[in-house]
C-alpha positions, 0 to 999 in steps of 0.5 A: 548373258542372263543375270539374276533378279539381285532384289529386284521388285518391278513396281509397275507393268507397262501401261501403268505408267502414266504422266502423274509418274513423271519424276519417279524412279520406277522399276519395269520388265517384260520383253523388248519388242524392239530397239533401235541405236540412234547413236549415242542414244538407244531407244527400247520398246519394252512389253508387258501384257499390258501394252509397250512403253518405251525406254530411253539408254543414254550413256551418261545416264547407264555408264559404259556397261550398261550402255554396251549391254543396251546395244546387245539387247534384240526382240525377246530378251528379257529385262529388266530396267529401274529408271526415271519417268520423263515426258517424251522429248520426241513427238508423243505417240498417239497410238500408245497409252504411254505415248507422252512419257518414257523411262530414261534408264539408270539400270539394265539387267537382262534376264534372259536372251532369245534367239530369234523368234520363227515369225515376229510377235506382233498384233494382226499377225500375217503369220500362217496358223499352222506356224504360230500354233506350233510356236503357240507360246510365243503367238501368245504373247501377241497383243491381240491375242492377249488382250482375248486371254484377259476378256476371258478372264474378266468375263469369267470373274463377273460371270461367278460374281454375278450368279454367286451374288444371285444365289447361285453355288458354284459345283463341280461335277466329274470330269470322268463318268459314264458313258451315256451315247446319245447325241456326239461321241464320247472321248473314252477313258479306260480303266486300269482297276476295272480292265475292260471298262471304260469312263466317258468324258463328260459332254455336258454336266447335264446329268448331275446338274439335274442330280444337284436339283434333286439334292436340294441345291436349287440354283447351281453353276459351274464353269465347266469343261466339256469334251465332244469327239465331232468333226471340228469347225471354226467355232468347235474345239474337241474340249470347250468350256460352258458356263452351266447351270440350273434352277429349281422351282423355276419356269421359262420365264425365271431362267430367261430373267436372270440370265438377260440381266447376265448377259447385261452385265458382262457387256456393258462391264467388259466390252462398254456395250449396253444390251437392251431388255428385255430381249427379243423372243421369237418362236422357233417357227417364226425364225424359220418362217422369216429366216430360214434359220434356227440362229438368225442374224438379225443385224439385216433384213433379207427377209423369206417370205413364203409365196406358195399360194401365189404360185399354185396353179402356174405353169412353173412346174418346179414350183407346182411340184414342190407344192404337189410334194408337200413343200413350199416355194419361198424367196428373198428380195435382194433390194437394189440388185436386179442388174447383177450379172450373170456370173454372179447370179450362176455362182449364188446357184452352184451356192446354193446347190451345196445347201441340197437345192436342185436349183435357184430360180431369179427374177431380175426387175430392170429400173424400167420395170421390164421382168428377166427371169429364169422362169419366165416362159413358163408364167405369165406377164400378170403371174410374174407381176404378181409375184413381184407384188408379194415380194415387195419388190420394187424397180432394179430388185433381185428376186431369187426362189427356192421350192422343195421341202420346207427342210431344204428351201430353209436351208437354202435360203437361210444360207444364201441370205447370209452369203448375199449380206457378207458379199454386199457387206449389208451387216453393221460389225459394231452390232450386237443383236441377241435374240431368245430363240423359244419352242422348238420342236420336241423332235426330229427323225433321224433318215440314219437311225429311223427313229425319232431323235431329241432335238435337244436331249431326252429330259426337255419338257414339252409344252405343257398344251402339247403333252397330248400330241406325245400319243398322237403326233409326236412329230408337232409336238413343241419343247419348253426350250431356248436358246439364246443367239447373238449376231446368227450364232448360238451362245447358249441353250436350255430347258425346262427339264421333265420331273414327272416319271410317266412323262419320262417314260413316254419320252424314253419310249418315243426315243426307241428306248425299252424301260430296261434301256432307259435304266441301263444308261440313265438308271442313277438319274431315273432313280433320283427321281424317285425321291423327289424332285423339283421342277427345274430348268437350266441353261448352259453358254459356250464360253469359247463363242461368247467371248470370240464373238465379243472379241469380234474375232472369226474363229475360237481358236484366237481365244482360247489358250492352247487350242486344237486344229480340225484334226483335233491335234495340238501342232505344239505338243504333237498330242495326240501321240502313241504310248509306251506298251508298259502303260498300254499292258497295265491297262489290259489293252491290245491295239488292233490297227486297220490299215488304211484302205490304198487311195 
């Protein structure tokens, strides 16, 4: 039965303890991990979010009562133990930081009991996912999972430390605004007060920040959350955290700086790596051009490298194609794996159709020199040993082609250079490669909507050598944007933002949107800027990312506290859930349900 705490004060956590304690009467709790009766002697693993240490019940030591009361004690009680710190009379446990001393126990109080727990809490869990985030309170008690939860913690505490001692205030913005769909969808929150009408939750504070700006604030953070109504993967959540901000009279160079020395902080004081600075910069194009991606992994080489001018005027007509359709051919050296089997190579093909290729061209080089390829008839033996010579290929090398559109061959290649380092196991896991990711394009044309889209959002600044393409060929112009990637996966991303009012315009209207459209969603912001404003730029990280990252964990759900799944829904809560009709009829709603169509 579950007793009181009586006066109880714990004077330690767990791993607190340590062996210039020995000799002194110490107070734990926490939850017993597991017990074992040795007879005459019960041995107790006690766990705090701290880590374990073990407890040692005698009878001499607890009398009759207390020993009996030890016997009942099973994994989840509980309890609590004043006791004596000794040095371990069994063999130290190396795997432990308490691994050379114990608690001989003088007292036990069981606070609660448990019935037995559905899956066993315990680090590395084998328990399928579904199941321990039903049961996501008792998941959390996991050792690793805890030791997430704390790197969160502490990164966000130095994180406030590091801006506020840079000058940065920390804002709050609203979480309930108005809806402004350009980009994701907006969860939507309706109002009672205003039947009919709507808040969005924010997206990103964006807006405001910029507002903030144009009140004077001049450098401004806030760890913030954001919602997004998309489909899910292992890095998105419906509802994620940023670390934002913003800064006026600030330039690439400014936000870059201050934020490399962020970044450096909070590895070497939270996880004891070193980032070195400055990090490495690399244009938009250069990252496509080299590896087919906007977020590159640079942990391996692998590289693309683009062999359109020497395959023009072969007799391949894939490749002639492409060429002949505005496209490129381009392919990655696969060192030391020209021997790979058949199957394989088939399965890198089929891969790299779920990329949009309608095919993947190979050139096997055997050890002897002698040439096997997919293609091979249609080119001769020089042709073939000249584009191995521009490969760099060497004896025993696979080389694999894609040709279309530069779209596709990036995507293509960009993919299957990651899938190819994952299967080899090219990738060094200890590792972490940042990279400043600098002018993208201003735009890209949506296929759906017929119009130009901003790759980033409506107030990124273009290149200032590039305001003159806005007239003439929007499509090239490059944006004063960033991002910052580690290890192939974005953590952060920012702009210069645009202050000047005819360079919104412009904008506005190479966006498909009238002058009354522009105000109409964005007028409080228009409006600002009319009493003004400051040149200003801003980024913002992906809390959840940076940390699963550090963590070295696969998916964000494993750090963040009470994640969704792909559906968006919490197995614990049952959320998303109906209504009663009482709160449905205050808010002036009727619920029209489509039946869904019979499969």
């Amino acid at each position: 039965m579950a007793e009181s705490m009586k006066g109880l004060h714990r004077t330690h956590r767990c791993t607190e303890i340590t062996n210039a304690n020995i000799g002194e009467e110490v107070t734990v709790m926490g939850w017993v991990q597991k017990s074992r009766n040795k007879g005459g002697i019960i041995f107790v693993d006690l766990r705090d979010r701290s880590g374990i240490l073990q407890i040692i019940f005698e009878e001499a030591d607890v009398k009759a009562e207390g020993f009996a009361k030890a016997e009942k004690l099973r994994s989840e009680f509980v309890i609590a133990v004043v006791g004596k710190v000794v040095a371990r009379t069994g063999a130290v446990n190396e795997n432990l930081a308490t691994g050379d001393i114990e608690i001989r126990a003088t007292k036990l109080t069981v606070l609660s009991e448990a019935q037995t727990p559905p899956f066993p809490i315990e680090e590395g869990s084998k328990t399928k996912e579904e199941l321990r985030l039903k049961y996501r309170y008792l998941d959390l008690r996991r050792p690793d999972i805890q030791r997430n939860l704390i790197l969160r913690s502490q990164a966000a505490t130095i994180v406030r430390t590091f801006l506020a001692e840079e000058g940065f205030l920390e804002i709050e913005t609203p979480i309930l605004q108005k809806s402004t769909p350009e980009g994701a969808r907006d969860y939507l929150v309706p109002s009672r007060v205003h039947p009919g009408n709507f808040y969005a939750l924010p997206q990103s504070p964006q807006l405001f920040k910029q507002l903030l700006m144009c009140s004077g604030y001049d450098r401004y953070f806030q760890i913030a959350k954001c919602f997004r109504d998309e489909d899910l993967r292992a890095d998105r959540q419906p509802e994620f955290t940023q670390i934002d901000m913003e800064l006026s009279f600030v330039d690439i160079d400014d936000v870059i700086d201050v934020n490399e020395k962020l970044l450096q902080k909070l590895f070497k004081e939270t996880i004891g790596i070193d980032v070195a600075l400055p990090i490495q910069r690399m244009t938009w194009q250069e990252a496509m051009d080299r590896y087919g991606s906007d977020k590159p992994d640079t942990r391996f080489g692998m590289e693309l490298k683009n062999v359109s001018d020497v395959v023009k005027g072969c007799g391949f007509g894939v490749f002639t194609g492409a060429l002949e359709n505005g496209g490129s051919v381009r392919g990655i050296n696969v060192k030391g794996q020209g021997a790979m089997p058949r199957k394989k190579i088939d399965a890198l093909v089929a891969f790299a159709k779920d990329f949009g290729a309608k095919g993947l061209a190979y050139l096997c080089i055997g050890e002897d020199g002698s040439y096997k390829s997919s293609f091979s008839k249609f080119m001769t033996e020089e042709e073939l040993k000249n584009l191995a010579t521009s490969m760099g290929a060497e004896n025993g090398d696979l080389l694999l082609f894609a040709a279309d559109v530069d779209k596709v061959v990036y995507d293509v290649l960009g993919n299957l250079r990651l899938e190819i380092a994952k299967n080899l196991e090219l990738i060094d896991q200890d590792k972490y490669n940042f990279l400043w990711v600098t002018e993208f394009p201003l735009f890209e044309w949506s296929e759906e909507q017929k119009r130009f889209v901003a790759m980033h959002h409506p107030f990124t600044m273009p290149m200032e050598e590039d305001l003159e393409l806005l007239e003439t060929a929007p499509e090239k112009a490059r944006a004063k944007a960033y991002d910052i990637v580690l290890n192939g996966t974005e953590i952060g991303g920012g702009s210069v933002r645009i202050y000047q009012n005819d360079v919104q315009e412009k904008m506005f209207e190479l966006l498909g949107f009238t002058k009354e459209e522009a105000y109409e969603r964005f007028g409080f912001l228009l409006n600002a800027f009319k009493y003004g404003v400051p040149p200003h730029a801003g980024l913002a990280y992906g809390l959840d990312r940076l940390i699963m990252l550090m963590a070295k964990e696969e998916s964000i759900r494993d750090v963040i506290a009470f994640p969704k799944i792909k559906d968006a829904s919490c197995l614990m809560t049952e959320a998303p859930d109906v209504v009663d009709e009482k709160q449905l009829e205050e808010l002036e709603i009727a619920l029209v349900l489509k039946k869904k169509e019979q499969e």
